[in-house]
C-alpha positions as CSV (number, residue, x, y, z in Angstrom):
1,X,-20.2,-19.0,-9.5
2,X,-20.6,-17.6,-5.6
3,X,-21.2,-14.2,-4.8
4,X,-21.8,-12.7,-1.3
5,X,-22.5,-9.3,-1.0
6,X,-22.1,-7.9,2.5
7,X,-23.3,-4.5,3.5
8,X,-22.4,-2.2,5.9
9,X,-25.4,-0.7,7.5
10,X,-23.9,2.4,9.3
11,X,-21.6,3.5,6.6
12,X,-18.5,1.9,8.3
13,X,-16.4,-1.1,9.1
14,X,-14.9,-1.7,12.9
15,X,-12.4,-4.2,12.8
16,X,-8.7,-4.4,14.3
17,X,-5.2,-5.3,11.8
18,X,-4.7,-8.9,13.4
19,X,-1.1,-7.0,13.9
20,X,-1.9,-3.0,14.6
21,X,-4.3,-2.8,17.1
22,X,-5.0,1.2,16.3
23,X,-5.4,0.3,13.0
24,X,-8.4,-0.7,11.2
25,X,-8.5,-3.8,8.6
26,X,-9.7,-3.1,4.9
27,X,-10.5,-4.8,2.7
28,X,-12.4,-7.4,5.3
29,X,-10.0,-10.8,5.1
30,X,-11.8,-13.9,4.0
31,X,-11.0,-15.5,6.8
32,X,-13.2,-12.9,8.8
33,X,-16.2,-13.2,6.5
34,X,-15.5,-17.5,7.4
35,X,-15.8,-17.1,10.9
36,X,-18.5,-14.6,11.1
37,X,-20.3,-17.5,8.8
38,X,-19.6,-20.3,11.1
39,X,-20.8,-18.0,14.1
40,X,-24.3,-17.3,12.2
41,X,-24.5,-21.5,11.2
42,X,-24.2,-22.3,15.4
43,X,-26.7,-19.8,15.9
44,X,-29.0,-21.2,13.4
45,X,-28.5,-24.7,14.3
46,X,-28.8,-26.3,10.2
47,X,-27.2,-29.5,11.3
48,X,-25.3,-31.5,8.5
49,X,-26.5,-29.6,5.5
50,X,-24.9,-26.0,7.0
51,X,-21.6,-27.8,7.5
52,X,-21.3,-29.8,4.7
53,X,-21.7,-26.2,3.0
54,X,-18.9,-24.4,5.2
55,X,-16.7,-27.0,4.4
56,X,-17.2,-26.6,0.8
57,X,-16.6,-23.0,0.8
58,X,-13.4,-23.5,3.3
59,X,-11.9,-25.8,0.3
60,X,-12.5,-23.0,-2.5
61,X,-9.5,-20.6,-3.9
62,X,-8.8,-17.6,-2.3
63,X,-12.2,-15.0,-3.7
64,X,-11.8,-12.1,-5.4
65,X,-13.1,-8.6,-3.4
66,X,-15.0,-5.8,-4.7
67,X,-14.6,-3.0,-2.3
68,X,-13.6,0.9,-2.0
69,X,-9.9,0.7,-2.6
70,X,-9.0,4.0,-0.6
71,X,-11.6,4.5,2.3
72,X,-11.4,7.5,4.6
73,X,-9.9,6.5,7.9
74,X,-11.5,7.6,11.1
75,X,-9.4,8.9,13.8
76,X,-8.7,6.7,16.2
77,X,-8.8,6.8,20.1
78,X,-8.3,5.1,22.9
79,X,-11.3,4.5,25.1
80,X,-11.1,2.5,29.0
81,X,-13.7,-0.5,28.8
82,X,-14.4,-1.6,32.1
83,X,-13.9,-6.2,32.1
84,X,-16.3,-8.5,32.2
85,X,-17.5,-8.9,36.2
86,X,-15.0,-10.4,38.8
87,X,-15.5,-12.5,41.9
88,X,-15.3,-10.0,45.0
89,X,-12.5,-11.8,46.9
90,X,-12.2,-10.8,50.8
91,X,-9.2,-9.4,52.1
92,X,-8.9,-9.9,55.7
93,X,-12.4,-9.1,56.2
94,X,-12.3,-6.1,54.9
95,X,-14.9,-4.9,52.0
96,X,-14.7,-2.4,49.1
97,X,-16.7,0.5,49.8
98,X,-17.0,1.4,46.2
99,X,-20.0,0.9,44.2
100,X,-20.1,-2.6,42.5
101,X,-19.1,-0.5,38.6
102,X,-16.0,1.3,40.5
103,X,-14.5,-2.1,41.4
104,X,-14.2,-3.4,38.0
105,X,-10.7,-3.1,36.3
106,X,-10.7,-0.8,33.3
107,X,-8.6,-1.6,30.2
108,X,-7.7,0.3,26.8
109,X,-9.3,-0.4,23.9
110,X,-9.2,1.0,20.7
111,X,-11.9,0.7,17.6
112,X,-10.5,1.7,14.3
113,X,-13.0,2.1,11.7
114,X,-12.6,2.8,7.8
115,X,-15.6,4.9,6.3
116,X,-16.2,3.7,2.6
117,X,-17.2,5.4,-0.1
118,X,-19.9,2.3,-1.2
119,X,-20.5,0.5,2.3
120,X,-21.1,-2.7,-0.1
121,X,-18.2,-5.8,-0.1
122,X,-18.6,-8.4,-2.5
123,X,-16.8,-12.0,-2.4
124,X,-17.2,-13.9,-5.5
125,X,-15.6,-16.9,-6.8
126,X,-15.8,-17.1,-10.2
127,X,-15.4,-20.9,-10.4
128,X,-17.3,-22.5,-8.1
129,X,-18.0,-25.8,-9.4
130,X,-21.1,-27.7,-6.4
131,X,-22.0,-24.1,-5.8
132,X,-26.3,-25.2,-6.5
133,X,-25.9,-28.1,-4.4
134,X,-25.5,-26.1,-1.1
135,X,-26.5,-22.5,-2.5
136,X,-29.6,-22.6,0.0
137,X,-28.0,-23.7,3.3
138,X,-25.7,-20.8,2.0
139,X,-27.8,-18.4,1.3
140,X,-29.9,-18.9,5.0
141,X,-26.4,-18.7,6.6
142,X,-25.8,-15.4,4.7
143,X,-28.6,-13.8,5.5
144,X,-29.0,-14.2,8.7
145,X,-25.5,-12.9,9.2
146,X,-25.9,-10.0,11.7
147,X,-22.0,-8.1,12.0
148,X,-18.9,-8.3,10.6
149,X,-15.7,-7.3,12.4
150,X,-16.8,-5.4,15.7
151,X,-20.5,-6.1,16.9
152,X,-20.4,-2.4,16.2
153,X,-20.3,-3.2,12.4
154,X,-24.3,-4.2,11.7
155,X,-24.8,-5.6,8.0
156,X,-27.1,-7.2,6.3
157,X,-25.7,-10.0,4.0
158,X,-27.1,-12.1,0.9
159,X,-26.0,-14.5,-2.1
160,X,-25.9,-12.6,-5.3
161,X,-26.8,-14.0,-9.0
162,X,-24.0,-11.6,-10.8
163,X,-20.3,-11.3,-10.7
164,X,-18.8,-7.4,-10.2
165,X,-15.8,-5.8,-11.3
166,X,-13.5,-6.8,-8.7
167,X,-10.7,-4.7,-7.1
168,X,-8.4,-7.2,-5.7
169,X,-7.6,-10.3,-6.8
170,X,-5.3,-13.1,-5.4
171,X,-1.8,-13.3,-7.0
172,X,0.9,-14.4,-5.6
173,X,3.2,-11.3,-6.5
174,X,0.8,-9.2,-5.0
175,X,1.7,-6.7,-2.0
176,X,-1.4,-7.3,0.0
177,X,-1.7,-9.7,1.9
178,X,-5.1,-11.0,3.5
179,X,-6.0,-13.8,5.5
180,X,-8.3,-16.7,3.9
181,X,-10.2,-19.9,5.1
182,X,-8.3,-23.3,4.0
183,X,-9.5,-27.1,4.4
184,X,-10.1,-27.3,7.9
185,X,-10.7,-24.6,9.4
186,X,-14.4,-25.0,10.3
187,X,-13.0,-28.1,12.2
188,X,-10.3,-25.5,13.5
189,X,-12.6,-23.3,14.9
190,X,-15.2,-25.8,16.4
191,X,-12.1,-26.8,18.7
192,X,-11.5,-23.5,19.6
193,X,-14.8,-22.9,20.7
194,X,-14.9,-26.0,23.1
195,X,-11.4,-24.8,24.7
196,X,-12.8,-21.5,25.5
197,X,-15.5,-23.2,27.5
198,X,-12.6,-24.2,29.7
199,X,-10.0,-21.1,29.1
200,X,-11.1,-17.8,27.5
201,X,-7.6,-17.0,26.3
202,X,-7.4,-19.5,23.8
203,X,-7.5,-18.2,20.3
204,X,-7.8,-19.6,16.7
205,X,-4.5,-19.8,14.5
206,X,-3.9,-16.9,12.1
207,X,-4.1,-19.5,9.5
208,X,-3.6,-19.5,6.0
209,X,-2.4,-16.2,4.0
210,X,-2.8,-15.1,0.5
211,X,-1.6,-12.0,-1.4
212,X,-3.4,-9.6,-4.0
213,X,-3.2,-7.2,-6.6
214,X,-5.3,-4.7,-7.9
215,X,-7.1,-5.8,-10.4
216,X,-7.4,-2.5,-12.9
217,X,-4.2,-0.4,-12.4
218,X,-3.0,1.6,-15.1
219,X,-0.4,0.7,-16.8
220,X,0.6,3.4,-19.6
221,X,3.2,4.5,-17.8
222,X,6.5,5.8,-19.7
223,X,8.4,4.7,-17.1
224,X,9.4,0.6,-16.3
225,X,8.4,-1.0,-13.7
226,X,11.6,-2.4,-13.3
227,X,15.2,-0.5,-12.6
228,X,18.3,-1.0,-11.5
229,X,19.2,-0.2,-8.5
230,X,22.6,1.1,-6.9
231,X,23.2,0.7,-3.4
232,X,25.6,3.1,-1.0
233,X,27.9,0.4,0.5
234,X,30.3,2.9,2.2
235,X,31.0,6.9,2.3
236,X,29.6,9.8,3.3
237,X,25.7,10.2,4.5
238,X,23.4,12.0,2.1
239,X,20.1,13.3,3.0
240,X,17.5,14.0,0.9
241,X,17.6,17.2,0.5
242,X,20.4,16.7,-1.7
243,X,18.9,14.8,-4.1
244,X,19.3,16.9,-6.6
245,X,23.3,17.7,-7.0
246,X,23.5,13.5,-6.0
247,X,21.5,12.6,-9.3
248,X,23.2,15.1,-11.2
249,X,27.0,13.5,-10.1
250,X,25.5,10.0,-10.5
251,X,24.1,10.7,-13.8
252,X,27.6,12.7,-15.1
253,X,29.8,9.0,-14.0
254,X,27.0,7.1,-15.6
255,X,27.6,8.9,-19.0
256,X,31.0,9.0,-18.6
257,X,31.1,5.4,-17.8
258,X,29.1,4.0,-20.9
259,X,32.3,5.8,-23.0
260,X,30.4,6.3,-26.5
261,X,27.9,8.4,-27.0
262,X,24.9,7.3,-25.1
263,X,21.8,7.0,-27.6
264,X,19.3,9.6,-26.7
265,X,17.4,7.0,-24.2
266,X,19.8,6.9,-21.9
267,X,21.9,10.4,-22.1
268,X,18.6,12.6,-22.9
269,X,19.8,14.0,-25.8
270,X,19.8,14.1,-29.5
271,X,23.0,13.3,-31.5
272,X,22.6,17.0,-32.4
273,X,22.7,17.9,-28.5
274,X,18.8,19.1,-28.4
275,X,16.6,18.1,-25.6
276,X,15.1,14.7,-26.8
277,X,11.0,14.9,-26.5
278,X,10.8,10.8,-25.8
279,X,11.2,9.1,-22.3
280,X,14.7,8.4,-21.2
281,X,16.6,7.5,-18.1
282,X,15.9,8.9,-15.5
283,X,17.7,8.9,-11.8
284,X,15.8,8.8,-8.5
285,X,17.1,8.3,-4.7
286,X,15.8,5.7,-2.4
287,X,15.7,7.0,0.8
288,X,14.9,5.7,4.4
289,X,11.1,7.3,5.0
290,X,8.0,6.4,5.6
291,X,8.3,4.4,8.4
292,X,8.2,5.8,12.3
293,X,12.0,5.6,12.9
294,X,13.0,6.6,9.1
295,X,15.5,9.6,8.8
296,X,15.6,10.7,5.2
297,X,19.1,9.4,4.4
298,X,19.5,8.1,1.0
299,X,20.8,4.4,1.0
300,X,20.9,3.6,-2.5
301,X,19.7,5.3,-6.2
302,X,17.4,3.5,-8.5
303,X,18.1,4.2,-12.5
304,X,14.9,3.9,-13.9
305,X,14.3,3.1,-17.6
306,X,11.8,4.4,-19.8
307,X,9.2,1.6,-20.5
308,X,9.5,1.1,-24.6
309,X,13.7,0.8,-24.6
310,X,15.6,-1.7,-26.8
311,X,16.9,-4.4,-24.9
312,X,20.6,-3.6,-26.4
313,X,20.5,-0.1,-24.9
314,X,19.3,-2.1,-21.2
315,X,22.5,-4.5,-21.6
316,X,25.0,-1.7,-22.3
317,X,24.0,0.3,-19.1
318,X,23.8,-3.0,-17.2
319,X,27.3,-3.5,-18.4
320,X,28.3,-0.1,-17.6
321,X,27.7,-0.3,-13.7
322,X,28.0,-4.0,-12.8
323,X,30.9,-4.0,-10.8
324,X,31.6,-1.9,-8.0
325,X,32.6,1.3,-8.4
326,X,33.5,4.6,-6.8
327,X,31.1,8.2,-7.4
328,X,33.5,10.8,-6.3
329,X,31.5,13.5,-4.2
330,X,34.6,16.2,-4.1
331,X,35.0,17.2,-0.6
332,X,32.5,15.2,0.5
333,X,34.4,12.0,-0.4
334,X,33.4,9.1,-2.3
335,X,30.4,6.4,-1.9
336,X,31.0,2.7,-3.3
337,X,28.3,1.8,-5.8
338,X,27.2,-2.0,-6.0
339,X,24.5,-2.8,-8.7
340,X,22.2,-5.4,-6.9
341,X,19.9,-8.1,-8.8
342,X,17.2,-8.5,-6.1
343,X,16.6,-6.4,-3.4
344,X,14.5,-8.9,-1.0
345,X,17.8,-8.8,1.5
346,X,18.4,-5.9,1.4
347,X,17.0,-2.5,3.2
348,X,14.1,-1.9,2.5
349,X,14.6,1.5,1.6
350,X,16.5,-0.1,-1.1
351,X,13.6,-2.1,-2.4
352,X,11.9,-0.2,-6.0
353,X,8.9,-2.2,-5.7
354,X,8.0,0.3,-2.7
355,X,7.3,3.0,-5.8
356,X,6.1,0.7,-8.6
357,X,3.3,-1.2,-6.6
358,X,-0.3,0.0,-7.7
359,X,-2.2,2.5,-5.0
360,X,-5.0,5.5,-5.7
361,X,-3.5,7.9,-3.5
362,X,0.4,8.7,-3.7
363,X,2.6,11.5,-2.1
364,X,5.5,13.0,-2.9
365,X,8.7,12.0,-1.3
366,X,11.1,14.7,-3.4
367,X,8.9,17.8,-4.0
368,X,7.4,18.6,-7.6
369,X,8.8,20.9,-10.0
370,X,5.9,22.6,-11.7
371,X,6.2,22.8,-15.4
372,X,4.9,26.2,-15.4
373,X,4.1,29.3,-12.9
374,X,1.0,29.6,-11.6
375,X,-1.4,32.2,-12.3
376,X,-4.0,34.8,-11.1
377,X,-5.8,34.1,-14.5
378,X,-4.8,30.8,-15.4
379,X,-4.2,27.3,-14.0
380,X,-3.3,26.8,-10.6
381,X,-0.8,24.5,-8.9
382,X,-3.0,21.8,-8.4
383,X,-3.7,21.9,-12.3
384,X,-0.4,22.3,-13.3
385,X,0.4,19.1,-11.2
386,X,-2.5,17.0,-13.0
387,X,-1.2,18.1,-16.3
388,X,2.5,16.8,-15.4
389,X,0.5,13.2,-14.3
390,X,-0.8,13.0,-17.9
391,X,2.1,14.0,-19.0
392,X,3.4,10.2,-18.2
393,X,0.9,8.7,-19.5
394,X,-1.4,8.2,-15.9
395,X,-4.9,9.3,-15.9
396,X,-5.9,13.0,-14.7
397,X,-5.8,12.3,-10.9
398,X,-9.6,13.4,-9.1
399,X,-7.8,14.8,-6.4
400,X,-4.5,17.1,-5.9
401,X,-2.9,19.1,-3.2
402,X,-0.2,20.5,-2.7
403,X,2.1,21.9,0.3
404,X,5.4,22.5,1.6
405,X,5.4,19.7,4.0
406,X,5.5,15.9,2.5
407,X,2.9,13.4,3.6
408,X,5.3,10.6,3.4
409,X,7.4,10.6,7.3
410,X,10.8,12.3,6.8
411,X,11.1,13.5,3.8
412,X,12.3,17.2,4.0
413,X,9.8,20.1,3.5
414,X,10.8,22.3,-0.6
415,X,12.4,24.5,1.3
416,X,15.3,22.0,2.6
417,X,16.0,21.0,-0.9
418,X,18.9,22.3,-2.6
419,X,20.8,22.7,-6.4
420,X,19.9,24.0,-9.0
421,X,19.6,22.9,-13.0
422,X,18.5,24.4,-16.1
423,X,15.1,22.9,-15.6
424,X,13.9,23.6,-12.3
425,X,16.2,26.9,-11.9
426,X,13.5,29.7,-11.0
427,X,11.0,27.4,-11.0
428,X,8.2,26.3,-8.3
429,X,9.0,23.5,-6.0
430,X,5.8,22.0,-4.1
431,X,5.3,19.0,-2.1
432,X,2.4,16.5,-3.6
433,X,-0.6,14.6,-2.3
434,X,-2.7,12.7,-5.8
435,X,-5.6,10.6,-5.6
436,X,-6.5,8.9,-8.8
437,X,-10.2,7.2,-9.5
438,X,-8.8,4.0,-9.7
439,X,-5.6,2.7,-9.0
440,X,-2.6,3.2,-11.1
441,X,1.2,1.9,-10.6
442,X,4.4,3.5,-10.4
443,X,7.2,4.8,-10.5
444,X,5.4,8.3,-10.5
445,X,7.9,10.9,-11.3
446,X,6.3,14.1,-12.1
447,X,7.7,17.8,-12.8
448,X,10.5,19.3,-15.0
449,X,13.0,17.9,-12.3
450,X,11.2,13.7,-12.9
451,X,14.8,12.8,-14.4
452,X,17.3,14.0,-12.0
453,X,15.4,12.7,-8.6
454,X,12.5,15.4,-8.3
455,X,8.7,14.9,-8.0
456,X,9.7,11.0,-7.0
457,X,6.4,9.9,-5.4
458,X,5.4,6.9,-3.1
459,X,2.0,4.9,-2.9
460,X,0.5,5.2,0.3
461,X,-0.8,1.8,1.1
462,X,1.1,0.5,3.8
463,X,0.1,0.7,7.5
464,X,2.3,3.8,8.8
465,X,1.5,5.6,5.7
């Protein structure tokens, strides 16, 4: 095995997104960790034995990463860094009165920084067969590795002798994805470094990318992972804030649709009529949010199926929606329904994966019916709402607030939301922010309203999140 555990000595990391330059990289790529190792073998000088060691390491699998999954984000601002110095050129013969420092151009620079709760990174590769053979050229290349990221980043760096519990590991079906050293690249960046000599804008390849996963989300869940989903091909434009009235039409033409009486895991109900206690299907909107330009319209639904259902009662609602239909809206109209098998071309909106993907922290998009009222003597909101996570099956989140306003972009404050039903009439509606202790995946649908498009909540992992 190969461990290296890098520390952050101030408490936090400065390094830019390769593709947001306001926003701060985390967890560090491989490939950074690589290239701050090759910088620390020039400086040492270690001949053939430090190369032959980098190009080892350069051929191994993608490692896994122990780090804080959800850091705190530092708030980021711009700041005018004057350029390196410039040739004075003469103009006629006239000369710059201004002091040598006023001359120099000034340009905009940002340094985002993540603040983590354990400022310790570990890289380990599991399987690291030759790993003894250049452990000490290694080892003296790790420790006399001096930043990571922005030379405002100090750390001090070593070669462990244990494996940790990782947080990420590579998959291929993963949603983050990180950049990592492949054969070649030491040779890669060597060039590089002897073109800069002649032009300072030349800059290594990106280079190869890998995806992860969390490695420990929970998975108990009632809900699937999977669903299917509807998309709006034509008719009117629906917001969110009618989610509620929406589900409840779409969920009346679904029943009517499968003809027989739908067993209680799809209708909700007992054959006597009664409530049923266990999972069932439930309807949620996807909606256009989260993004800068998003406008909270709802492109599509997602019928999401409780986790443990019989693969007879998956085929008959499959069978009961796969050709296009029409949900008649009344006044409104009518929107064309088309059931779609993979959502990779189409909106992204429309993609589920969005809400099943695992994350600590998640927001609401639709707010939270609370189960029960709050009270002076009893629990409070933010209890209530913990309570309706367990209720799922997801661990008791560490951390809950709760607002009018959504954290996700778009998504219409309680107040906007209309309809009623005989759960959530006269009941609390609040807007959601969770963090759980570890990560856990979705869909997260929380509140009496879960079933018909209420409390639908999205991870916030990605960049404008």
């Amino acid at each position: 095995m190969l461990a290296i555990e890098v520390e952050f000595l101030l408490g936090r990391a400065v390094a830019t997104r390769v593709d947001e330059r306001v926003e701060a990289e985390w967890p560090p790529h491989p490939q950074r960790l690589f290239s701050a190792l090759v910088a620390s073998h020039a400086d040492l000088d270690l001949g053939a034995a430090g190369e032959h060691a980098l190009q080892w390491l350069e051929a191994l699998p993608a490692p896994q990463i122990c780090a804080d999954p959800v850091p705190s984000h530092r708030q980021v601002h711009s700041h005018w860094v004057p350029v390196n110095d410039e040739p004075v050129k003469a103009d006629k013969g006239k000369t710059d009165p201004r002091h040598p420092l006023e001359r120099r151009n000034r340009q905009e620079r940002f340094f985002p920084a993540v603040v983590p709760a354990d400022p310790v990174v570990i890289f380990q590769w599991p399987d690291a067969d030759g790993a003894e053979a250049h452990r000490a050229a290694l080892g003296e290349i790790v420790g006399h590795l001096t930043y990571l990221g922005h030379s405002s980043s100090p750390v001090r760096a070593q070669l462990r002798d244990t494996l940790a519990a990782p947080t990420w590991l590579p998959d291929d079906d993963g949603d983050l994805t990180l950049r990592v050293p492949g054969p070649g690249r030491l040779a890669r960046l060597q060039q590089i470094h002897e073109l800069r000599r002649a032009d300072e804008s030349a800059q290594p390849p990106l280079g190869r990318m890998q995806a992860y996963i969390a490695s420990r989300p929970a998975d108990d869940n009632v809900f699937g992972r999977d669903a299917f989903v509807l998309a709006f091909d034509s008719g009117p434009r629906v917001s969110l804030d009618s989610t509620l009235p929406l589900m409840q039409h779409l969920r009346d033409a679904v029943m009517s649709r499968l003809q027989e009486p739908a067993p209680p895991s799809l209708s909700g109900h007992e054959t006597d009529g009664s409530v049923t206690k266990a999972p069932h299907l439930a309807f949620a909107p996807l909606a256009f949010v989260g993004t800068p330009h998003a406008d909270g319209s709802i492109k599509g639904a997602a019928l999401i199926l409780p986790r443990d259902i019989h693969p007879a009662e998956r085929r008959r609602l499959r069978l009961a929606i796969d050709s296009p239909w029409m949900l008649q809206l009344g006044p409104l109209g009518a929107i064309r329904l088309r059931l779609i098998d993979t959502t990779d071309d189409e909106l992204k909106a429309l993609r589920f994966r969005r809400y099943t993907r695992p994350s600590a922290v998640w927001a609401s998009v639709t707010p939270v019916v609370l189960d029960r009222h709050p009270k002076k003597n009893g629990p409070d909101a933010e209890t209530i709402v913990a309570d309706s996570c367990e209720r799922i099956g997801l661990p008791r989140p560490v951390d809950v607030r709760t607002g009018a306003v959504s954290a996700v972009g778009s998504a219409p404050r309680t107040r906007d939301f209309h309809g009623q039903a005989s759960q959530t009439r006269d009941r609390l509606r609040r807007h959601v922010w969770l963090r759980f202790a570890e990560p856990v995946r979705g869909p997260v649908l929380i509140g009496a309203g879960r079933f018909t498009g209420l409390g639908l909540c999205l991870p916030l992992t990605d960049r404008h999140d």
